[in-house]
N, CA and C atoms of all chains as a GROMACS GRO file, in nm:
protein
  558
    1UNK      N    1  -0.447   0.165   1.974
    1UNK     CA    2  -0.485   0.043   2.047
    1UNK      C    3  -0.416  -0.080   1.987
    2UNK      N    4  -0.324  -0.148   2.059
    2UNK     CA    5  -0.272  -0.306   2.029
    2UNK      C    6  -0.389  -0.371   1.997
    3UNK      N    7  -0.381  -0.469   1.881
    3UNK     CA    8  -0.461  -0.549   1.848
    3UNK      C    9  -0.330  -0.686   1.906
    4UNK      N   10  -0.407  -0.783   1.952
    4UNK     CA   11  -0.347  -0.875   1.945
    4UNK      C   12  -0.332  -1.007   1.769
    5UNK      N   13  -0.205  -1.054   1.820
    5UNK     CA   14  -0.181  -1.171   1.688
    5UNK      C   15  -0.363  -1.302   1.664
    6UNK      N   16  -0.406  -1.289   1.808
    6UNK     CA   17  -0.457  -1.399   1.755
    6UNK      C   18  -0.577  -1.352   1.714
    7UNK      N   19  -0.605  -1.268   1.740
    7UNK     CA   20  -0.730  -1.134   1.678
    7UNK      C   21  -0.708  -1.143   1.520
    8UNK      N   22  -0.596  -1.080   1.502
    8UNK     CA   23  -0.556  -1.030   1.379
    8UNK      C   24  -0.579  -1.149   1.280
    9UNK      N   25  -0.533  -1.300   1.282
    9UNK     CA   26  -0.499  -1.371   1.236
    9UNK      C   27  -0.689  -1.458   1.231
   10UNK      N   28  -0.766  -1.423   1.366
   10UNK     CA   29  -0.875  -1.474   1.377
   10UNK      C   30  -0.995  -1.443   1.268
   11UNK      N   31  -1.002  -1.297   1.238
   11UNK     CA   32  -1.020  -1.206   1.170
   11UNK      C   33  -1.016  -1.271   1.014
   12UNK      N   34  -0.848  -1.250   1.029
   12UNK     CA   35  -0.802  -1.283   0.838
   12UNK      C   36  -0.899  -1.488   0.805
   13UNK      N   37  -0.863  -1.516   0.911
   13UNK     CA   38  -0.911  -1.668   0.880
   13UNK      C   39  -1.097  -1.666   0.913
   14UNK      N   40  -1.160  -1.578   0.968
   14UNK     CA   41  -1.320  -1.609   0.931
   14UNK      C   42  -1.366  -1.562   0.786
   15UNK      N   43  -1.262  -1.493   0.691
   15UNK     CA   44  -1.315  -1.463   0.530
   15UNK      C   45  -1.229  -1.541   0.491
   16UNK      N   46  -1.096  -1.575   0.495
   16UNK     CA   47  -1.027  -1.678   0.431
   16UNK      C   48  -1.004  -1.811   0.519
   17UNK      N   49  -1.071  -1.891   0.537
   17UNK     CA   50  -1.098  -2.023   0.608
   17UNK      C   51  -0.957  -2.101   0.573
   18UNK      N   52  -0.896  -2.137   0.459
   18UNK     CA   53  -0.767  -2.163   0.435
   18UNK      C   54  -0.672  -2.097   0.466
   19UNK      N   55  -0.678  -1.973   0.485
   19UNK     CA   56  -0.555  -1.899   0.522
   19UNK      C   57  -0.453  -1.947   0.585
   20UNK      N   58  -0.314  -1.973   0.585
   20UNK     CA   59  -0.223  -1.989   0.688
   20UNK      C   60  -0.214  -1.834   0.661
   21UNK      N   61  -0.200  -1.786   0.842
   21UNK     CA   62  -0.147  -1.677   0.835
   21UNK      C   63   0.030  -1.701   0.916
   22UNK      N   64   0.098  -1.611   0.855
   22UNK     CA   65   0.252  -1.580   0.983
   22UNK      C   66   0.240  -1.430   1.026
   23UNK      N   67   0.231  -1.438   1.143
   23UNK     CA   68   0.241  -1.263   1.197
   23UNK      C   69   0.354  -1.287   1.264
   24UNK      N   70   0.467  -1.158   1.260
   24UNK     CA   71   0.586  -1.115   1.310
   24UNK      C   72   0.564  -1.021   1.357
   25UNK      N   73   0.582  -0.996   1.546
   25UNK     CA   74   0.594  -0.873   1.614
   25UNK      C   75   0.682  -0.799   1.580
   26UNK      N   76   0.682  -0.696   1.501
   26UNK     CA   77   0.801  -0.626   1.442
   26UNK      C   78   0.856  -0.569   1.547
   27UNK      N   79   0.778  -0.451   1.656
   27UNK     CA   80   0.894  -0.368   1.767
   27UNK      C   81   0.853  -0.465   1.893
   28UNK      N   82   0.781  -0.550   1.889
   28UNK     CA   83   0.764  -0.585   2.035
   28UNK      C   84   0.650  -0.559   2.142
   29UNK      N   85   0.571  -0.496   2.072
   29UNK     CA   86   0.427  -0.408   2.110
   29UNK      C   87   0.325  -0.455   2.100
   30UNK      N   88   0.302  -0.545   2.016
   30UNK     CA   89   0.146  -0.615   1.988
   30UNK      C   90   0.109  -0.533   1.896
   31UNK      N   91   0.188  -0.434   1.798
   31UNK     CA   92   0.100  -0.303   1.740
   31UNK      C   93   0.173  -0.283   1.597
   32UNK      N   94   0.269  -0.331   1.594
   32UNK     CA   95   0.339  -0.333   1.433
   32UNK      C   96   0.356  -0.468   1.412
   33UNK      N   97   0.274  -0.503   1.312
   33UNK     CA   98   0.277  -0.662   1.289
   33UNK      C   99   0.351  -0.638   1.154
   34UNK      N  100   0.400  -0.765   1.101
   34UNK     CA  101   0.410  -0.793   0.977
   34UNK      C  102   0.309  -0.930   0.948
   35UNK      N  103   0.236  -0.935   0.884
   35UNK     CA  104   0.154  -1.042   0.856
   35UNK      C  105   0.187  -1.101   0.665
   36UNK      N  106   0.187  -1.228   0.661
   36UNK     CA  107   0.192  -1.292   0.559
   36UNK      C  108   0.107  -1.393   0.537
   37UNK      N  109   0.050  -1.370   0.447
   37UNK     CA  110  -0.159  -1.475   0.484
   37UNK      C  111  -0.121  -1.556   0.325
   38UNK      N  112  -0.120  -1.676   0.318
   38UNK     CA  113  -0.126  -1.757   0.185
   38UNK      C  114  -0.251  -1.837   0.169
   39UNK      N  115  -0.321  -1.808   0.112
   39UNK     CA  116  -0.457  -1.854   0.053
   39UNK      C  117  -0.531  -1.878  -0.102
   40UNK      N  118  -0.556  -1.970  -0.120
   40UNK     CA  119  -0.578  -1.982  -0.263
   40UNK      C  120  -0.693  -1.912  -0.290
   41UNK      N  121  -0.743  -1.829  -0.221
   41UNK     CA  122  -0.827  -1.746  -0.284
   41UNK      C  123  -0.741  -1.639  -0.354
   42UNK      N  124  -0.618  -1.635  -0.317
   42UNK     CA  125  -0.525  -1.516  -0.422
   42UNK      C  126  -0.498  -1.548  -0.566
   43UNK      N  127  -0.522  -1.688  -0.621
   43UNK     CA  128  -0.467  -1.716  -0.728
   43UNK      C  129  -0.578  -1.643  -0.876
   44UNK      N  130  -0.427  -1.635  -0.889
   44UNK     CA  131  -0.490  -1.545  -1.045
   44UNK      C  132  -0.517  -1.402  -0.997
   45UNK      N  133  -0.556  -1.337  -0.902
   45UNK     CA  134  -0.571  -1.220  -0.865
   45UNK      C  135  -0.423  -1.153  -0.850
   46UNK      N  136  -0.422  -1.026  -0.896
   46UNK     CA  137  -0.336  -0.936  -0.870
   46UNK      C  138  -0.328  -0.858  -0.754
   47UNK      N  139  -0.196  -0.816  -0.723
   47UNK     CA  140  -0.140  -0.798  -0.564
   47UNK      C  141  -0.268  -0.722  -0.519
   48UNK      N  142  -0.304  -0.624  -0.577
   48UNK     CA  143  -0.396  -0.518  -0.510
   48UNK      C  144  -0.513  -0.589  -0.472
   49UNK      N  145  -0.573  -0.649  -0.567
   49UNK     CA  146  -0.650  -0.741  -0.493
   49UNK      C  147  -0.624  -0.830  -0.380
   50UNK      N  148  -0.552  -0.934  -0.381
   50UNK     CA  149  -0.495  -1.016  -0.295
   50UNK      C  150  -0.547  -0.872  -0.118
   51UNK      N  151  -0.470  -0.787  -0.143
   51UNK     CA  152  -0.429  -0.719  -0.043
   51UNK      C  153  -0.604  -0.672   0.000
   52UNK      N  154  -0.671  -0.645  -0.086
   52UNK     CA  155  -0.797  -0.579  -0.035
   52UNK      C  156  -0.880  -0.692   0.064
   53UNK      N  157  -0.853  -0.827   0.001
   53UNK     CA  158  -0.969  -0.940   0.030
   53UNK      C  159  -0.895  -0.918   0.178
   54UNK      N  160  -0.742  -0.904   0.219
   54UNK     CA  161  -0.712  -0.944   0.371
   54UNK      C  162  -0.781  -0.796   0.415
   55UNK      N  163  -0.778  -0.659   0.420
   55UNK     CA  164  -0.814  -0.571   0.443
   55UNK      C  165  -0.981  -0.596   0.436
   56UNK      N  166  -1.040  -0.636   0.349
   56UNK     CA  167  -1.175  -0.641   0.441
   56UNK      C  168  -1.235  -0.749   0.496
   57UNK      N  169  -1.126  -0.854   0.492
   57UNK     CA  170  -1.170  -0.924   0.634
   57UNK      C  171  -1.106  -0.854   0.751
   58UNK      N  172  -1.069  -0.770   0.757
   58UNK     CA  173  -1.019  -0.674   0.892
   58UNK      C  174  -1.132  -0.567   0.881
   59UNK      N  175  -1.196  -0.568   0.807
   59UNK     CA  176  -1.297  -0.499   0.846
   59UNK      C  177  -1.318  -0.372   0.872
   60UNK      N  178  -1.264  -0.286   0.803
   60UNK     CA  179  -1.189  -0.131   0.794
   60UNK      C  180  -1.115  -0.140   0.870
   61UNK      N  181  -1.046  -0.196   1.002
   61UNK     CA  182  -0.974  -0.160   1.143
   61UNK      C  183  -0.836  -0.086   1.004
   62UNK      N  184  -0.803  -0.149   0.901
   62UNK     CA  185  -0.654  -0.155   0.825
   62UNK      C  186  -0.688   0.025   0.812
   63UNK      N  187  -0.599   0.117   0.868
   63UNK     CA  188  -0.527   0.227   0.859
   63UNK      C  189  -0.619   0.294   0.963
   64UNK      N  190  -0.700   0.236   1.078
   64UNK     CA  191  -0.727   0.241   1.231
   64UNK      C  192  -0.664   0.246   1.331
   65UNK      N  193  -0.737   0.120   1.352
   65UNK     CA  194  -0.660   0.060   1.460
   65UNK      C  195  -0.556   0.005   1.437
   66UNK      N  196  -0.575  -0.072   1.296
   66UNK     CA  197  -0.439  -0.091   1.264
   66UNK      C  198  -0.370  -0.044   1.168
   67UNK      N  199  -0.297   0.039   1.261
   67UNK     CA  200  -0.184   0.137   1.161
   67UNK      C  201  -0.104   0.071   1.079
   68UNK      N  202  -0.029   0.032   1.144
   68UNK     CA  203   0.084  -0.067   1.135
   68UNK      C  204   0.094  -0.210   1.072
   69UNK      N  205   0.031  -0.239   1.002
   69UNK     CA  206   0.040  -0.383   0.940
   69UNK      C  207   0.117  -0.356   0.810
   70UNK      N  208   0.214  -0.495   0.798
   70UNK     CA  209   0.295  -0.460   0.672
   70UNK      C  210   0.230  -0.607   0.619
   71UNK      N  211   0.228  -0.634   0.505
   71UNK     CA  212   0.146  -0.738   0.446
   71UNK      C  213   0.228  -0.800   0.301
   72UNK      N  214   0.218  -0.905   0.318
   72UNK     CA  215   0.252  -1.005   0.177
   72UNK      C  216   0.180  -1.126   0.224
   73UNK      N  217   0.148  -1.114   0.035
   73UNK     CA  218   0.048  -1.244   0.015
   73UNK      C  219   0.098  -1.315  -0.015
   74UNK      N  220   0.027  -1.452  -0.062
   74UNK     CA  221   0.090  -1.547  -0.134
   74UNK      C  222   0.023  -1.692  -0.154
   75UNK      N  223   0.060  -1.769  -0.295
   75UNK     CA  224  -0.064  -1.854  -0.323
   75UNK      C  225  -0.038  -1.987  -0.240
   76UNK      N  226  -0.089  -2.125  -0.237
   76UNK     CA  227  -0.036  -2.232  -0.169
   76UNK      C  228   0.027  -2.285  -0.278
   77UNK      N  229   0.185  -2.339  -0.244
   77UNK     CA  230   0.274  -2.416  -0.387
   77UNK      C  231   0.178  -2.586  -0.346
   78UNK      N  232  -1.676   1.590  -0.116
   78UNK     CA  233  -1.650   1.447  -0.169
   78UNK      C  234  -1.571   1.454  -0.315
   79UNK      N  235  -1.712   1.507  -0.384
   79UNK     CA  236  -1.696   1.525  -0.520
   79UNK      C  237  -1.578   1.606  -0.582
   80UNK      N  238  -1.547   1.707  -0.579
   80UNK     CA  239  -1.461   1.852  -0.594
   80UNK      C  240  -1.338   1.730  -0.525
   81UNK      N  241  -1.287   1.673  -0.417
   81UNK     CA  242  -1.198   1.624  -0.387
   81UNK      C  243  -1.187   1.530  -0.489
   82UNK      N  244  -1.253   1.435  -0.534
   82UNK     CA  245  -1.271   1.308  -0.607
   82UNK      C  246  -1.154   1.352  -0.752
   83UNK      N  247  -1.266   1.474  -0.762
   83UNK     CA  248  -1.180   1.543  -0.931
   83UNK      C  249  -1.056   1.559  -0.906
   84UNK      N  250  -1.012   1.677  -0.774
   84UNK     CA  251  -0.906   1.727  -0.765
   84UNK      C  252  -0.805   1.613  -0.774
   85UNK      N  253  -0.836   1.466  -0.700
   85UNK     CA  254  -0.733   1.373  -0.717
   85UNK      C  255  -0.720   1.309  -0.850
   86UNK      N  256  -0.841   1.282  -0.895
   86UNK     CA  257  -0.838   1.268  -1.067
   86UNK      C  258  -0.701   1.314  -1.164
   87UNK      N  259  -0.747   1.460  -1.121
   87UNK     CA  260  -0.650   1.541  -1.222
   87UNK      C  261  -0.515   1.512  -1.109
   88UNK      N  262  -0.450   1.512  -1.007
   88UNK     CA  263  -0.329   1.518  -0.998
   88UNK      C  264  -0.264   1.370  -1.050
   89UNK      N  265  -0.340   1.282  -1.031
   89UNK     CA  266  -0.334   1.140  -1.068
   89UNK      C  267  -0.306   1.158  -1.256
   90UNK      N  268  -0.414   1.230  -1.303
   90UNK     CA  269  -0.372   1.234  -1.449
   90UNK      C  270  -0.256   1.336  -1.532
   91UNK      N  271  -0.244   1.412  -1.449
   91UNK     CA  272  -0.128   1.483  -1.470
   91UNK      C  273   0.001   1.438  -1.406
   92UNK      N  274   0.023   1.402  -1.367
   92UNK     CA  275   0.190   1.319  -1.290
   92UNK      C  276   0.205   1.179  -1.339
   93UNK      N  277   0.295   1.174  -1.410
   93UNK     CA  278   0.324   1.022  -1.442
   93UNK      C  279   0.340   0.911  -1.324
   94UNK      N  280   0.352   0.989  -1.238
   94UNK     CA  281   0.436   0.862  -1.153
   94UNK      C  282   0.405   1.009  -1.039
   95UNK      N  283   0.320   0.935  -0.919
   95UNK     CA  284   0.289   1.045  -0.789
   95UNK      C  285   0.269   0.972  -0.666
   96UNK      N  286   0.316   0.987  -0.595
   96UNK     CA  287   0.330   0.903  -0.417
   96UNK      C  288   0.205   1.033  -0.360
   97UNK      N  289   0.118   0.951  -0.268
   97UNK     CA  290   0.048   1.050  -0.209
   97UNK      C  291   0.120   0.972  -0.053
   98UNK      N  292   0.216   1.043   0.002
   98UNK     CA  293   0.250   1.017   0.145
   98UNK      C  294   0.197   1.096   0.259
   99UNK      N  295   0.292   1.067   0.386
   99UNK     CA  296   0.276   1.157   0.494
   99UNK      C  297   0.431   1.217   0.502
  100UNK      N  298   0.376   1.323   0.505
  100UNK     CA  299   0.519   1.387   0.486
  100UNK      C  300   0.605   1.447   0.310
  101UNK      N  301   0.734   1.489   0.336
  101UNK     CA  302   0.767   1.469   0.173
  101UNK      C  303   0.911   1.391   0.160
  102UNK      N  304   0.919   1.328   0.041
  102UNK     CA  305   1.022   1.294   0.021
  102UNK      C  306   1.127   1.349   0.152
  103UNK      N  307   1.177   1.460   0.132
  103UNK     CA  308   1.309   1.474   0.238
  103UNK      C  309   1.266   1.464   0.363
  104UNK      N  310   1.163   1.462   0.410
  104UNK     CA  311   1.100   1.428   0.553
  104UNK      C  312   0.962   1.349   0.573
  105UNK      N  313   1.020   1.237   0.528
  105UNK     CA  314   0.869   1.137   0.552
  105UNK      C  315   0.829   1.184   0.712
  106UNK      N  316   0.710   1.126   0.732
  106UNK     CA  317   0.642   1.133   0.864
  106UNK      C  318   0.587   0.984   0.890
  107UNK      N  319   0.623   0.910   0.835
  107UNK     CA  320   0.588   0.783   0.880
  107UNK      C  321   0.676   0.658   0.807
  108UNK      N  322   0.747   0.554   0.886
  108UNK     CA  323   0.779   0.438   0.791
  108UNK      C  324   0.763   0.405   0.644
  109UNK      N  325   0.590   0.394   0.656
  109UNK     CA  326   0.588   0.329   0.563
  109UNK      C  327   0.619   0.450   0.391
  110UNK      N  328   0.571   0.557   0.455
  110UNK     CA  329   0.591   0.669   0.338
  110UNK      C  330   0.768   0.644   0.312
  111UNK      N  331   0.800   0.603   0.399
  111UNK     CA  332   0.975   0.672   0.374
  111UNK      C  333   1.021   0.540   0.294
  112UNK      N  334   0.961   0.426   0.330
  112UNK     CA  335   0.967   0.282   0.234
  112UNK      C  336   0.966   0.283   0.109
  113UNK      N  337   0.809   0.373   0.065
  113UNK     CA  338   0.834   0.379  -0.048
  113UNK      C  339   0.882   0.472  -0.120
  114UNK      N  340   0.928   0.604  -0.010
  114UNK     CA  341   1.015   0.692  -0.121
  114UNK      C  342   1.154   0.608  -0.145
  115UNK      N  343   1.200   0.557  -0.044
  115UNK     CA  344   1.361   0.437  -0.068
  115UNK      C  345   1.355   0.369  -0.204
  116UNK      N  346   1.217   0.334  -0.233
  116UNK     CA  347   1.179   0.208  -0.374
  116UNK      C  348   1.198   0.335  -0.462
  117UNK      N  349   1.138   0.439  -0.473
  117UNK     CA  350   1.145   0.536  -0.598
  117UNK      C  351   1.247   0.601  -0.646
  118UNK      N  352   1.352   0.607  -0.480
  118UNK     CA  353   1.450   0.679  -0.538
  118UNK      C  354   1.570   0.584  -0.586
  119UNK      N  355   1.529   0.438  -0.518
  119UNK     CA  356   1.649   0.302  -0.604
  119UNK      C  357   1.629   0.343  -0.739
  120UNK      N  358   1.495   0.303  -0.771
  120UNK     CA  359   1.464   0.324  -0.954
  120UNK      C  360   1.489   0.406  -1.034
  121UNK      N  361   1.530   0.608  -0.938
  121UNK     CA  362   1.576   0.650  -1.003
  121UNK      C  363   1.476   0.735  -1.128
  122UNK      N  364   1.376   0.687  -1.113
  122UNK     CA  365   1.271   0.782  -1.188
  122UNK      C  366   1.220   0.909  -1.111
  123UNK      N  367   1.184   1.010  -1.223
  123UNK     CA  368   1.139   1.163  -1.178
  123UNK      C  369   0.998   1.062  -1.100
  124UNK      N  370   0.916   1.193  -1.045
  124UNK     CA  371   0.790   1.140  -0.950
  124UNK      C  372   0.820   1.241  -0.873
  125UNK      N  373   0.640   1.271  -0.904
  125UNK     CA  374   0.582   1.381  -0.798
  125UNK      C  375   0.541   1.334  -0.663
  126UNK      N  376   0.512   1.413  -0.549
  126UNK     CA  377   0.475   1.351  -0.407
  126UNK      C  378   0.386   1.473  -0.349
  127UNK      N  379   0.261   1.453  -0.329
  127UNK     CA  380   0.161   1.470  -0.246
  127UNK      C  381   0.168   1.468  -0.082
  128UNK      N  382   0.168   1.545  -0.029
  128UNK     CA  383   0.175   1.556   0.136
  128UNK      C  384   0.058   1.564   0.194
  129UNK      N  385  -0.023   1.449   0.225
  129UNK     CA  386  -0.176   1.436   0.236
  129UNK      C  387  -0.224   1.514   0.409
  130UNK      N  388  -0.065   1.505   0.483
  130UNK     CA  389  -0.060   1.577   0.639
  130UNK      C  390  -0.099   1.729   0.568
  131UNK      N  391  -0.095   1.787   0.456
  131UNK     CA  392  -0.109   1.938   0.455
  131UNK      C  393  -0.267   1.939   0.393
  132UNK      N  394  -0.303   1.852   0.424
  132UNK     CA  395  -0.450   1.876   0.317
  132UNK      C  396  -0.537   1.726   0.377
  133UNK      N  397  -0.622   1.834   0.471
  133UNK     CA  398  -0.714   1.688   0.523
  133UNK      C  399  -0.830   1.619   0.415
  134UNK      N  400  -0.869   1.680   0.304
  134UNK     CA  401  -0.946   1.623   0.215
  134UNK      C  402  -0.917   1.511   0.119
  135UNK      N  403  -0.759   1.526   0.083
  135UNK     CA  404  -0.660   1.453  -0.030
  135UNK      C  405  -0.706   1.319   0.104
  136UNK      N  406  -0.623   1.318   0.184
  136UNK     CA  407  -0.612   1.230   0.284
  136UNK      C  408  -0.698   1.162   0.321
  137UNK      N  409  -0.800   1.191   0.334
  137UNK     CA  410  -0.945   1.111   0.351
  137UNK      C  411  -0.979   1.061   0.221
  138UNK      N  412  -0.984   1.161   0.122
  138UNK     CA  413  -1.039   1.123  -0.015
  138UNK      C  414  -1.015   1.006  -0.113
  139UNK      N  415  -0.841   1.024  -0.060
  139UNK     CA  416  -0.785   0.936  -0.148
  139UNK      C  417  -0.854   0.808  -0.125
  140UNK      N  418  -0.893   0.732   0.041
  140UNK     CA  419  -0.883   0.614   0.026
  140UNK      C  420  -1.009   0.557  -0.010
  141UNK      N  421  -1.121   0.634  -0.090
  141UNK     CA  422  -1.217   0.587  -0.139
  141UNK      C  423  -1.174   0.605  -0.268
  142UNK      N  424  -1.079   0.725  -0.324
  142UNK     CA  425  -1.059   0.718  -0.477
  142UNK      C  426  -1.014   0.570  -0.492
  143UNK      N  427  -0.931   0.571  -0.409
  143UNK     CA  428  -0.860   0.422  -0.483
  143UNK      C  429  -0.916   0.301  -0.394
  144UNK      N  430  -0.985   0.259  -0.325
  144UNK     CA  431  -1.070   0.167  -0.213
  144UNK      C  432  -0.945   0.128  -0.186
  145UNK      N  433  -0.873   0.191  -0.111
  145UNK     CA  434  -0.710   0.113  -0.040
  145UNK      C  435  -0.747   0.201   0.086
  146UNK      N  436  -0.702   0.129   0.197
  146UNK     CA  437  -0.728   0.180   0.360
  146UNK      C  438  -0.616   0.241   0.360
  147UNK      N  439  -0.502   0.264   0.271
  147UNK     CA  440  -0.375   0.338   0.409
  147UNK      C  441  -0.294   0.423   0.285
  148UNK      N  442  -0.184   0.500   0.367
  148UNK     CA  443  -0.114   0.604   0.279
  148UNK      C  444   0.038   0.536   0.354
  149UNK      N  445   0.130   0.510   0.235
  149UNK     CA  446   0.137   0.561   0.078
  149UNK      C  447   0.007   0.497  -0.005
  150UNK      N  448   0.004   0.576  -0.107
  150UNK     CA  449  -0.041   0.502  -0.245
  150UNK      C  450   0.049   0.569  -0.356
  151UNK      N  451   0.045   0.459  -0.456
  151UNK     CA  452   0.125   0.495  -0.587
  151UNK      C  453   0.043   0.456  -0.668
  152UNK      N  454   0.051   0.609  -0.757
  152UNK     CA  455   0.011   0.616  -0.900
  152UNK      C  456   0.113   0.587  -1.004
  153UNK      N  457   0.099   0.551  -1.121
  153UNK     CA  458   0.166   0.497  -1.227
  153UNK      C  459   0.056   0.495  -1.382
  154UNK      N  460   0.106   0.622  -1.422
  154UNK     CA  461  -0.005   0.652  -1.577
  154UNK      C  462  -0.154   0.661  -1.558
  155UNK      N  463  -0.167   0.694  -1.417
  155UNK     CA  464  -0.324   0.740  -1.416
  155UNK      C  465  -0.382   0.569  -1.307
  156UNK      N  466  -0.308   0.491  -1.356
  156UNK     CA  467  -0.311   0.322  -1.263
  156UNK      C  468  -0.257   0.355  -1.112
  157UNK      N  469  -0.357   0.306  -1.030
  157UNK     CA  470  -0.303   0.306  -0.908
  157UNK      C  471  -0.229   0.136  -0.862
  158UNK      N  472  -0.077   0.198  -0.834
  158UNK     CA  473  -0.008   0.032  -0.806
  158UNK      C  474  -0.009  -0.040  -0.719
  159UNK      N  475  -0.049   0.047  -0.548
  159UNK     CA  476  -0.040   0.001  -0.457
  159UNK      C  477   0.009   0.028  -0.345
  160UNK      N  478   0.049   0.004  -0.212
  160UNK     CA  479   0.102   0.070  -0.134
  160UNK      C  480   0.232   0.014  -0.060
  161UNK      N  481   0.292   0.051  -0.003
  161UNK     CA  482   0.425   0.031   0.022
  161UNK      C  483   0.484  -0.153   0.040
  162UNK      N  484   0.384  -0.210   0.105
  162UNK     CA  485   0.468  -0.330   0.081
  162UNK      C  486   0.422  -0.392  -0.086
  163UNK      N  487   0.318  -0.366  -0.152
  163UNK     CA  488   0.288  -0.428  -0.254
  163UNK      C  489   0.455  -0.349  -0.371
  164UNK      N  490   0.455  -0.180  -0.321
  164UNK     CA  491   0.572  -0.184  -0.390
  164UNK      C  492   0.696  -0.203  -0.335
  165UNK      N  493   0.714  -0.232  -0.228
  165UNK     CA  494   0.828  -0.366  -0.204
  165UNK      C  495   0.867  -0.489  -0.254
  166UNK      N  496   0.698  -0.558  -0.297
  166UNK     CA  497   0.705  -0.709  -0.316
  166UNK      C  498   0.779  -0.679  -0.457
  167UNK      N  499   0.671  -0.640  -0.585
  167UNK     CA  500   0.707  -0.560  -0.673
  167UNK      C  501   0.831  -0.545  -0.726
  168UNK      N  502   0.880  -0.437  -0.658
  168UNK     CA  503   1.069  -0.410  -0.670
  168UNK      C  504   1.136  -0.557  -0.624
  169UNK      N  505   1.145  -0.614  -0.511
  169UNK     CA  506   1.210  -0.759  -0.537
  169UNK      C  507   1.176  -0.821  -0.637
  170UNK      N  508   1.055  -0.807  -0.679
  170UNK     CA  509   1.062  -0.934  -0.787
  170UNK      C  510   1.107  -0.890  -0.956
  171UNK      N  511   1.135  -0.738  -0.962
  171UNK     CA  512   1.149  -0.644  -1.054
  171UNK      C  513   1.027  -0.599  -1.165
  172UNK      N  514   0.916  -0.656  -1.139
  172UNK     CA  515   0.831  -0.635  -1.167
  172UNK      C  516   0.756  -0.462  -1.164
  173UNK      N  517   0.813  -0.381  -1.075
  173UNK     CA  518   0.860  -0.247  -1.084
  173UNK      C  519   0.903  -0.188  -1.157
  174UNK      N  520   1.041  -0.233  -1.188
  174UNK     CA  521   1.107  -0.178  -1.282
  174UNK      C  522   1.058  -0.191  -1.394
  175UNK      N  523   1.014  -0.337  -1.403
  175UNK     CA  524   0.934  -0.340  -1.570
  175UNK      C  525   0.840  -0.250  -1.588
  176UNK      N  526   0.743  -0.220  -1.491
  176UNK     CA  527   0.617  -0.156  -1.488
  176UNK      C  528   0.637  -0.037  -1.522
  177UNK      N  529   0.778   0.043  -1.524
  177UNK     CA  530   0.835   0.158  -1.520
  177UNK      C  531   0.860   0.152  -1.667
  178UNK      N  532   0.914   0.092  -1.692
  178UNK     CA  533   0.985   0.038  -1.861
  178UNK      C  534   0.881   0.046  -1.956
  179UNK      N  535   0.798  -0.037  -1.890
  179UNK     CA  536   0.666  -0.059  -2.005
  179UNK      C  537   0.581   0.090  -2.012
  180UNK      N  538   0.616   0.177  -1.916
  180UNK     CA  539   0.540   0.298  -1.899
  180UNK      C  540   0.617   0.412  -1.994
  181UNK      N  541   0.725   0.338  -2.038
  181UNK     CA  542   0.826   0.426  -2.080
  181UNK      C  543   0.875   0.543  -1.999
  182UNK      N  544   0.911   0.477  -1.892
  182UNK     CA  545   0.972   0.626  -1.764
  182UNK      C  546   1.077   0.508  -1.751
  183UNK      N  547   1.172   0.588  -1.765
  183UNK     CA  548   1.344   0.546  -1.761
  183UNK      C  549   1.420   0.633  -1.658
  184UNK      N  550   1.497   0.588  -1.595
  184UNK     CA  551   1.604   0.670  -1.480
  184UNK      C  552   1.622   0.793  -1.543
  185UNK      N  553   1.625   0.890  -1.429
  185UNK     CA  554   1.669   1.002  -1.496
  185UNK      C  555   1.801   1.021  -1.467
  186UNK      N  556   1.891   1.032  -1.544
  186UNK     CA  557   2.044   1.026  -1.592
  186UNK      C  558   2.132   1.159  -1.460
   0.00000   0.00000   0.00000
């Protein structure tokens, strides 16, 4: 099932309220995103972390519904 | 649950360095597995690989062993590192390679 960008991004921003997110339609589908979420809730945390806090604001859907998400974090300069 | 929990324990503690993918090395079954066999085989280090498509328990199991939602995952000295884009970010920033260094696993010649 396509998740849409503004889902995806709606999602990441009701646990991270600062978040800028960037999502990139990778094939054109609505279904392989690349997402890049920068939030200062990452600072000082290590990647694995960083990566879990966006994964459970998705709310298990991450290796669901959504197969396909490729992900990088990153803090605000 | 349990009996799976161990079984990944011990492959995790016995392999220095172990990819649990879909697929194997010479035939990933998905992108992101084949991503990070590309990162392992730049670096050039030995590393074992897990085919979680031949074993529905590994595959389920894993992602509570390590609370990560998706496959790949990489082990590193019993440490789980992460999954394919974290070892993407990682390898650009060479922070990989160090992680390899500091593990004392060097290219194999």
């Amino acid at each position: 099932m396509p998740m849409p960008a503004a889902q995806i991004e709606a999602m990441i921003k009701a646990a991270l309220p600062d978040a800028v997110v960037t999502l990139t339609d990778l094939a054109g589908d609505d279904d392989h995103w690349a997402a890049h979420v920068v939030s200062a809730a990452f600072v000082g945390k290590p990647r694995v972390a960083q990566h879990k806090l966006v994964y459970a604001a998705l709310g298990g859907r991450m290796g669901g519904e959504l197969h396909a998400l490729q992900l990088t974090t990153g803090v605000p300069t | 649950m349990t009996d799976t929990n161990s079984r990944i324990a011990e492959i995790v503690a016995s392999n220095d360095v172990v990819l649990f993918m879909k697929g194997t090395p010479l035939f990933p079954q998905c992108g992101f597995s084949s991503r990070a066999v590309a990162i392992l085989e730049h670096l050039g280090v030995a590393y074992d690989s897990v085919d979680v498509l031949q074993d529905m328990e590994v595959r389920q199991g894993i992602k509570s062993f390590s609370d990560w939602p998706t496959i790949p995952q990489l082990y590193v000295k019993g440490e789980f590192v992460g999954g394919s884009d974290i070892m993407m970010e990682m390898y650009e920033a060479g922070e990989l390679q160090q992680l390899m260094a500091d593990s004392g696993l060097t290219p194999a010649s």
